[in-house]
N, C-alpha and C positions, 0 to 999 in steps of 0.2 A: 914221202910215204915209206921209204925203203930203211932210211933212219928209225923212225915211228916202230917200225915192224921188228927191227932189231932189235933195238931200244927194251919191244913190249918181250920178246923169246927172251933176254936177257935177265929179265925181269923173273918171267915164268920159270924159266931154269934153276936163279938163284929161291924162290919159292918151294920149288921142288926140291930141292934141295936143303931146305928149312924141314918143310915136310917129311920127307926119308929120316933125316936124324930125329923126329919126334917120335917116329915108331922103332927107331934101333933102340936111345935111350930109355931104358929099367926104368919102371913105374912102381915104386916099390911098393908104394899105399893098393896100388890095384891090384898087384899079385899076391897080396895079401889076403886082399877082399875075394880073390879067387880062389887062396886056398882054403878059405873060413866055407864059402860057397861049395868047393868039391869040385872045383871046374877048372884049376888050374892047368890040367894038359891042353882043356879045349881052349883055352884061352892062348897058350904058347903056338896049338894048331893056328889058332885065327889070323894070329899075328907072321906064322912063317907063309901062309895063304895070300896077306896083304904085303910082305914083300918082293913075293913071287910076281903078283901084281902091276907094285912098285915100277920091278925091272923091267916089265913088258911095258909099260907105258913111259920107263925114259926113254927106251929103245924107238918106238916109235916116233915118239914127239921130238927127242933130241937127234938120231942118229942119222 
């Protein structure tokens, strides 16, 4: 079971891990659509909000 469990954090980790780099990588078509919209700072807010986030839940879950 002890295998299983590492196995699955291992898992989750490398996921997490996938995840964080989708939100650092530039979306270029989207910040586009933000700027056409007028929304592009709230959109940079949103995004330094979700990796503020990020960090608190590596922190927990990995540390």
């Amino acid at each position: 079971m002890s295998e299983y469990y590492d196995l699955k954090q291992q898992k989750r980790k490398d996921a997490f891990g996938l995840f964080y780099e989708s939100v650092l990588k530039p979306d270029h078509e989207l910040r586009k659509c933000a700027h056409n919209q007028e929304c592009y700072n709230e959109l940079i807010e949103w995004r330094q909000d979700i990796l503020q986030y990020l960090q608190k839940r590596r922190q927990q879950e990995f540390n």
